[in-house]
C-alpha positions in Angstrom: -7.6 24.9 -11.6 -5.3 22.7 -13.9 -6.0 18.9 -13.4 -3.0 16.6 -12.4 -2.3 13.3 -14.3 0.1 10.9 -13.7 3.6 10.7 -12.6 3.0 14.2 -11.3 0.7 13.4 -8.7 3.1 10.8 -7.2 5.3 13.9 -7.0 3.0 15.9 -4.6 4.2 16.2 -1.4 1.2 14.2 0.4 2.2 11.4 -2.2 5.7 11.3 -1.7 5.6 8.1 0.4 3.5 6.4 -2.0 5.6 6.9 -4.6 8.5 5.4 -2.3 6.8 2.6 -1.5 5.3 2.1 -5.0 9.0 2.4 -6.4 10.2 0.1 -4.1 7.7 -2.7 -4.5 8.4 -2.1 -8.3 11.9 -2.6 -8.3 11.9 -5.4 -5.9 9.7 -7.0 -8.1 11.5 -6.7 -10.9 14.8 -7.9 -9.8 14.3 -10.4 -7.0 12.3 -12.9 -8.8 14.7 -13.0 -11.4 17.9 -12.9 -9.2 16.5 -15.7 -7.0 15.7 -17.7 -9.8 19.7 -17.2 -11.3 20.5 -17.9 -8.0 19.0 -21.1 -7.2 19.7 -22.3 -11.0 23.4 -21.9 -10.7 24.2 -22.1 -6.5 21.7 -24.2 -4.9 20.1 -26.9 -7.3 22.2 -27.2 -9.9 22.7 -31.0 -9.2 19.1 -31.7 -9.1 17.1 -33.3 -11.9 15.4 -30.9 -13.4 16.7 -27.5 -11.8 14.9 -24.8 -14.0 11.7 -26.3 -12.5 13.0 -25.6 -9.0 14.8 -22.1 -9.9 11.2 -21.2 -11.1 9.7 -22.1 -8.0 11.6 -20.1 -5.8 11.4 -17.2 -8.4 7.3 -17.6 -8.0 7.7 -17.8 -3.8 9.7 -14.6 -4.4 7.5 -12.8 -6.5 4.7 -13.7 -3.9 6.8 -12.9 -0.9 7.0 -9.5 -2.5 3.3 -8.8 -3.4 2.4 -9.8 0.2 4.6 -7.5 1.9 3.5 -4.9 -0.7 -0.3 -5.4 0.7 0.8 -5.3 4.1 2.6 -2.5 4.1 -0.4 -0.8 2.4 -3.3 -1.5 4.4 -1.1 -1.2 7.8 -0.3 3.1 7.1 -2.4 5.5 8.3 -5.7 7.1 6.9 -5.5 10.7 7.3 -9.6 10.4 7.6 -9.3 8.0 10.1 -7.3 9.9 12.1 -9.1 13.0 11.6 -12.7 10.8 12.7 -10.6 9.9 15.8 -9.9 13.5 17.0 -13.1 14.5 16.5 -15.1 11.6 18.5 -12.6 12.0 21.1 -13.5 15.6 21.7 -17.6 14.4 21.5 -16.3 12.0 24.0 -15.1 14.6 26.3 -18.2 17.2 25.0 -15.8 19.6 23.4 -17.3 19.1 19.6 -20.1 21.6 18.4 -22.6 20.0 16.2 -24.8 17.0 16.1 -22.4 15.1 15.3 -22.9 15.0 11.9 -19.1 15.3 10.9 -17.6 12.0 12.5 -20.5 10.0 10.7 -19.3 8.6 6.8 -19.0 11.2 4.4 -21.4 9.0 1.5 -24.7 8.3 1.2 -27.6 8.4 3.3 -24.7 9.5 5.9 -23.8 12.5 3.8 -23.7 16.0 5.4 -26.4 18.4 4.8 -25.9 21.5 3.3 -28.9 23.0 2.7 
């Protein structure tokens, strides 16, 4: 089985919307900070005192705007493991799963399915 490196396995289909996001929160990075930053330098404080202190500023709260809504939008999509867990302590719930139980536990460890 060749192993996949790289840009390749952003092109997988179960990566896809990684690699949308990803792109997206790369090229908003690289062109917001620096637009807001022309921006404010030329359109909004160009009559303060010292404006490239300002410009910069708003080209930081940018660049943080952007890696927070990166963060959130990563931890707020869905694990397929989680919802697989789900399914499967709903149907021990309703006493449709076979088994101990074994398979909704953690998948690590001292938790780690037997297969002897």
């Amino acid at each position: 089985m060749a192993q996949t490196k790289g840009f390749a396995l952003l092109l997988q289909e179960q990566n896809r919307q990684v690699a949308k996001k990803l792109g997206t929160a790369t090229l908003a990075m690289a062109t917001l900070p620096i637009a807001s930053f022309y921006a404010s330098l030329y359109y909004i404080f160009p009559h303060k005192q010292d404006p490239l202190m300002w410009s910069g500023g708003v080209a930081v709260l940018f660049a943080n705007i952007v890696i927070a809504g990166y963060v959130v939008s990563a931890f707020s999509e869905e694990d397929d493991d989680c919802l697989d867990e789900r399914q499967l302590r709903m149907q021990q719930q309703q006493g449709m799963a076979k088994g101990d139980g074994d398979l909704a536990g953690p998948r690590v460890g001292a938790f780690k399915q037997r297969t002897d």
